[in-house]
Structure formats: C-alpha cells, structure tokens
C-alpha positions as CSV (number, residue, x, y, z in Angstrom):
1,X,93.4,133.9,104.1
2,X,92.5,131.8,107.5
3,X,91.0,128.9,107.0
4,X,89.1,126.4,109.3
5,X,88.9,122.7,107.9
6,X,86.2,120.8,110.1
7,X,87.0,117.4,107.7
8,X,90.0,115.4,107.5
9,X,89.8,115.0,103.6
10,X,90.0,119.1,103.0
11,X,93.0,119.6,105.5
12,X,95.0,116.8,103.9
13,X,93.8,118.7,100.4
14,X,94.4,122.6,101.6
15,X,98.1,121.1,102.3
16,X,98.6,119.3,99.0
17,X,97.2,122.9,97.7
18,X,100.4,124.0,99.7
19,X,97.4,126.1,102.0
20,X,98.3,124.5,105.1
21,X,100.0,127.8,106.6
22,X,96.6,129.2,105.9
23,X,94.9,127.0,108.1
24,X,94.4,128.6,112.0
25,X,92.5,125.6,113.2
26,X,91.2,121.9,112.2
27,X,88.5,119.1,113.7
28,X,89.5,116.7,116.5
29,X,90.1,113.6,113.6
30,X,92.0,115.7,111.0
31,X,95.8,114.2,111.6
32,X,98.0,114.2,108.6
33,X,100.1,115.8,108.0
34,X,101.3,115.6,111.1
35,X,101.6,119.5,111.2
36,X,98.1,119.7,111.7
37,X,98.4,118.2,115.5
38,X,100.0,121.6,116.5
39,X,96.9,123.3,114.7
40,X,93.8,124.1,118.1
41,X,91.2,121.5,117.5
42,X,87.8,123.1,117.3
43,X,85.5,119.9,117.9
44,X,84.9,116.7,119.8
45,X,82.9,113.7,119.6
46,X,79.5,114.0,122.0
47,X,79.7,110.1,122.0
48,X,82.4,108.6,124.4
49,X,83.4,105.2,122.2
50,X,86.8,104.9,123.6
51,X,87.7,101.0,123.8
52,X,84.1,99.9,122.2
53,X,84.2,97.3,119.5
54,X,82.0,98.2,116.6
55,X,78.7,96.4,117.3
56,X,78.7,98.9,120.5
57,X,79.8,102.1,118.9
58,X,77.3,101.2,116.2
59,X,74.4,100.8,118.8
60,X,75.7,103.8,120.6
61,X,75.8,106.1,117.3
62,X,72.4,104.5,116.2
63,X,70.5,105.5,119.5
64,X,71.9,109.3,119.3
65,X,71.0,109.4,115.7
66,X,67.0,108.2,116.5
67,X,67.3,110.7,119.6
68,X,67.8,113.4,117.0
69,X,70.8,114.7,119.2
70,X,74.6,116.1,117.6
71,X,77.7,113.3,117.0
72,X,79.9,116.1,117.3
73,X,80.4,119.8,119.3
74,X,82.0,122.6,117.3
75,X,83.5,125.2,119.9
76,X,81.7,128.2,117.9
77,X,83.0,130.7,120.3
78,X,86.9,129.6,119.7
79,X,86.3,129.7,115.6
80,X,84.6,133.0,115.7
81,X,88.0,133.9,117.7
82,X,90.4,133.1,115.1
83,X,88.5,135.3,112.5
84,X,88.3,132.9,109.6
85,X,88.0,134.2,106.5
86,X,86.5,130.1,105.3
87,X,84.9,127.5,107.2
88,X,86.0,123.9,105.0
89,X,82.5,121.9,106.3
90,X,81.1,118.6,104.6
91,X,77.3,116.9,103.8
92,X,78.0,113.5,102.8
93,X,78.1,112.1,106.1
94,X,76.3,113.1,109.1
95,X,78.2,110.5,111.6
96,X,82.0,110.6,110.0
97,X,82.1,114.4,110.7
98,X,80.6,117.3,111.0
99,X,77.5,117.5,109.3
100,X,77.9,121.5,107.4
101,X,74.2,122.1,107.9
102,X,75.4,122.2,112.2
103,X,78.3,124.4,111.7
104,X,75.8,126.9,109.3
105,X,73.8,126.7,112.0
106,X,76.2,127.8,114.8
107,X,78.5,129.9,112.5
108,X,76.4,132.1,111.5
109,X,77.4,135.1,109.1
110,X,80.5,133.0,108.4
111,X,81.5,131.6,105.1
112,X,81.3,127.8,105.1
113,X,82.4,126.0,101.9
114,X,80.2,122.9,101.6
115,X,82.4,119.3,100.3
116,X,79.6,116.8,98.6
117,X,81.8,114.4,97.4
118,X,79.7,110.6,96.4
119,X,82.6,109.6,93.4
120,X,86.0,109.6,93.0
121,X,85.6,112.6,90.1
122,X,83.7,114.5,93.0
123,X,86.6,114.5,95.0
124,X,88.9,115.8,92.6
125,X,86.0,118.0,91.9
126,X,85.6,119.2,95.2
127,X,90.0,119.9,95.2
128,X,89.6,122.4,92.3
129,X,86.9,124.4,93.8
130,X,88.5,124.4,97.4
131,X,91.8,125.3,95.4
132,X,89.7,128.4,93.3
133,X,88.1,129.4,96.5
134,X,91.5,130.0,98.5
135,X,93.0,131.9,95.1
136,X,95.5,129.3,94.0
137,X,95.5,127.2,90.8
138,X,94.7,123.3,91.6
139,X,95.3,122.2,88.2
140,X,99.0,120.7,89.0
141,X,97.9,118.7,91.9
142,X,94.4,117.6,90.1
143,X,96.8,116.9,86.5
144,X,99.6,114.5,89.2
145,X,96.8,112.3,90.9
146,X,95.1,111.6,87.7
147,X,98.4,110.4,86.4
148,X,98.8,108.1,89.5
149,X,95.1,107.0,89.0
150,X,96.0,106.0,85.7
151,X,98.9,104.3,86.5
152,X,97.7,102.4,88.9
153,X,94.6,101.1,86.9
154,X,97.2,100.1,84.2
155,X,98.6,97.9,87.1
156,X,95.4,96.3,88.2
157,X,95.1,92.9,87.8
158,X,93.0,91.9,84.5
159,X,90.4,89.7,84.8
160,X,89.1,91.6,87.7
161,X,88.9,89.2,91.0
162,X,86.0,89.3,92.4
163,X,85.9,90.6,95.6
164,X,83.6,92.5,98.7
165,X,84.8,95.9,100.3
166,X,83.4,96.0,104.0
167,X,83.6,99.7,105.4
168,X,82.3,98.2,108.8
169,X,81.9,94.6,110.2
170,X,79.5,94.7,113.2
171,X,76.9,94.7,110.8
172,X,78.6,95.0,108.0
173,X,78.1,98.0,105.3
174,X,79.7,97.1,101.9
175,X,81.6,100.3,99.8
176,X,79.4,103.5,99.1
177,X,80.3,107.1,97.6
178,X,83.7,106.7,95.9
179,X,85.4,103.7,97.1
180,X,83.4,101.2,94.4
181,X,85.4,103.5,91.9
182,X,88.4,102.9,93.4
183,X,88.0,98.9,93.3
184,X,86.7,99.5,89.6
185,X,90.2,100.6,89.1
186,X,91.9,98.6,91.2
187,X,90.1,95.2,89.1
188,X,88.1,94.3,91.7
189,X,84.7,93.5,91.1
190,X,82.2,94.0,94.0
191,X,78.9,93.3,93.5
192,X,77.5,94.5,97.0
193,X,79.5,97.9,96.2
194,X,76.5,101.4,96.0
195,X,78.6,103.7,93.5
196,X,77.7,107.4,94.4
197,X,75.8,105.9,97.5
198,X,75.6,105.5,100.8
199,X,76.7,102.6,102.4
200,X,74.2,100.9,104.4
201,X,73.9,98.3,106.3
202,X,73.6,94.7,105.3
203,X,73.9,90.8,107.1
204,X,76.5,88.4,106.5
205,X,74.5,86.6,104.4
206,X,74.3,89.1,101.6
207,X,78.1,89.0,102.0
208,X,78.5,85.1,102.3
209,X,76.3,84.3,98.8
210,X,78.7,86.9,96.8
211,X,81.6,83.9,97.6
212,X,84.1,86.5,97.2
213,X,87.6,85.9,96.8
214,X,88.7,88.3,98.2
215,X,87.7,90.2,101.2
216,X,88.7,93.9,101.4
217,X,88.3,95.5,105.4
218,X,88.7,98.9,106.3
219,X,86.5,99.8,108.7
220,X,85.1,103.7,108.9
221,X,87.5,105.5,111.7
222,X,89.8,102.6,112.3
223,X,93.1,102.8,112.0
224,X,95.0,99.5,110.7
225,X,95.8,98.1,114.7
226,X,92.2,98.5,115.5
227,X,91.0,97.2,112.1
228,X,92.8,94.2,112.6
229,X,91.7,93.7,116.5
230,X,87.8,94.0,114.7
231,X,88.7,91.5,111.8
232,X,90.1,88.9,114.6
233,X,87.0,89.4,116.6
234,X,84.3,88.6,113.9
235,X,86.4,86.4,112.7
236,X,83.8,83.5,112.2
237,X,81.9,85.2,110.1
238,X,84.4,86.5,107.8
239,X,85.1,82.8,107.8
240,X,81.7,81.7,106.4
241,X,82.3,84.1,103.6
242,X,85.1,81.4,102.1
243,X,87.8,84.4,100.6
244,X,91.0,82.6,100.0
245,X,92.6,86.0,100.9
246,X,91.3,88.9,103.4
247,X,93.2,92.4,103.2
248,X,92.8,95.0,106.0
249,X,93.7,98.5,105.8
250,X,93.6,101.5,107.7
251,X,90.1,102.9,107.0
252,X,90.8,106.0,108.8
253,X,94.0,107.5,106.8
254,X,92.7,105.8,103.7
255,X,89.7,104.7,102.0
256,X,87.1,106.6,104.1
257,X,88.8,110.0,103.5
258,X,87.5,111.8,100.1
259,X,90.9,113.7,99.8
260,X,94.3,113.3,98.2
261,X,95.3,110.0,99.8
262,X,92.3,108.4,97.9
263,X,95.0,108.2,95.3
264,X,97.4,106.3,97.9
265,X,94.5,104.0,98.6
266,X,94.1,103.2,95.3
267,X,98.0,102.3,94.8
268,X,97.8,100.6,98.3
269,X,95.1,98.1,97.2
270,X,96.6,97.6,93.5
271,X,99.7,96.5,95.1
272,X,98.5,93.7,97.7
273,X,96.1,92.4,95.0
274,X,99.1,92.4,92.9
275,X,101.8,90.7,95.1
C-alpha cells in the first residue's frame, strides 16, 4: 500500500502502526519521526508568517479566512504521481492543516481517509480505523497508550490544581477538542477549557477572573524556543493573570497534534505539575 499523510498526527500514527515504509509522501509540517524529512513534501503554507509574532500571523490567517481564500497548496499533480493507493486528510481544523474537503476537491477519484478527532477517545478512535484501513491490527498500539494514559492519571496530582491551558496568546484561545481531556487527567482543572470543541478566541480578562494557578502555554504551531519568545513578549498580561507557576511546552510536537504523542503530552504535563 502507498500512502499520503497530509496531517502530522496520522504520519506520527501510520509509524507507530509500523506503516511508515508505506508512506511515499507527507505535508510540509509533518516532522517526526525524523524519517519523514527524507519523505517529498506535497504542500505549503499560502500565507508567508515567517518571523511574525502571533497577533500578526493571527491578523494575517484571519483576513485570508474572511477573503474565503486556501491556508494551504497541495501539489495535486506530484500526489497523483506517486500513485497512492490512500490520501490520510483531516476536518477538525481548517487553519492547522489541510482542510480534507480541499484535497477531495483537487484529488479527485482518489481515496481520501477523513481524521475527525474532537476527544482524546477520538483519537485513539481515529488510530484503529487508520490501522484497519492499511490491513494491520492496531489493537497493540491502542492496548500500550491506554496503559500509559492510565498510568499517568494515577500520577496526577489529587486535588486537581486549578489551572488555564492557552493554545494561543495574541488573543488568547483556551484548550478545545482533546486537550481539556488530557488536563482532566493530568488533575488540572480548567474552567475556560471547550471539551470536544473548538477553541475560540477569548480576552485576558476571561483568563485573569479564573485566578489560575497555574498557567499552561503551548501555543498552536510553536515549537518550545518560539513558545517561550511569545510567553516573554505578552508577558504583562500573563502577569495580571496572578499563576504562581506558568509551564510552556512545545505546542507543535505535542498538545496540538491528535496522534500518538498525545500520550507523551499527557506524561509531559503530569510530570512538571508533579515536580
């Protein structure tokens, strides 16, 4: 079978599935395992964001999304090339990557799995059918994160702390889809979270009258560096929110990635809360 993942989640899932000679090419953001940089990339970003902090990439992604025009390009001609026999495509989010409703669109006549993960059980979910679809049997991987899952919620710390997950900061947008699951587990309690939801977008005020204790950042497409750099600069108002503690992680590899390293988010955030 050839396989084309278009969304960083499924590659990192198709090689825990031990499917990753399968794949022939991958998106522009899938980059772990670090195998799948030798893979042809088969997208790009329309937007050019490149040193933008995240008010501006915000305004930028907000104008092209009232303008009705693509986030992303999928090279349609170099896909049909390589002869897939699966497309790997997602609908949760239209600006993370590649909405599946363009690569229908452009891929005509080829079959396109559709990932819809908006919990943590929907991801798992979404590993056994993309395991069933390529003919292997998921169950082993599925049966080893739920025992990490486990054993990290046994770790959490008890009473829950309570606590605000930011997936962006310039405004900021408090946890959606799966990630309020993961802080269930992980004891935090997050009022702002939107289990199974989008995350949309709120003011620092909302965040402010929660008086968290903690302050959880991991902004959407960040890595940690970058994070960091974007914590530093609004600063101020994380300030006003008065958390005794503020963690930042590496939104891109982690938290904003409905795949296997969900799991490793989860252990990640037990841990610091922990120490």
């Amino acid at each position: 079978m050839r396989i084309v993942s278009l969304l960083p989640g499924a590659t990192e899932a198709l090689w825990a599935l031990g499917l990753g000679d399968r794949l022939v090419a991958v998106s522009h953001e899938c980059d772990h395992p670090a195998e799948v940089l030798r893979l042809p990339r088969v997208t790009r970003s329309t937007l050019d964001l490149a040193g933008l902090d995240g008010g501006a990439i915000e305004a930028q992604v907000q104008e092209a999304a009232a303008a009705g025009r693509d986030l992303y390009a999928v090279d349609a001609v170099r896909i049909r090339e390589l002869r897939p026999d699966l497309v790997v495509a997602q609908d949760v989010c239209d600006v993370c990557a590649v909405p599946v409703a363009q690569v229908e669109r452009e891929l005509a006549g080829v079959r396109v799995l559709r990932q819809h993960p908006h919990s943590l059980e929907d991801v798992l979910g979404d590993l056994v059918e993309l395991g069933r679809a390529c003919g292997v049997d998921p169950e082993p991987v599925v049966a080893e994160l739920r025992r990490r899952i486990a054993a990290a919620a046994a770790a959490a710390p008890r009473p829950p702390v309570r606590g605000v997950f930011l997936e962006w900061l310039d405004p900021p947008y408090p946890a959606g889809h799966w990630t309020p699951d993961l802080l269930r587990l992980a004891g935090v309690d997050d009022p702002l979270a939107r289990p199974g939801r989008p995350s949309t977008p709120i003011g620092w005020e909302a965040v402010v009258a929660v008086r968290p204790q903690v302050l959880i950042v991991a902004p959407c497409g960040f890595g940690e560096g970058r994070a960091r750099a974007e914590a530093e600069r609004m600063a101020e108002e994380i300030a006003r929110t008065g958390a005794r503690r503020v963690l930042v992680f590496d939104g891109s590899a982690h938290f904003n990635r409905p795949g296997p390293r969900l799991v490793e988010s989860l252990e990640m955030l037990v841990a610091r809360l922990t120490e």
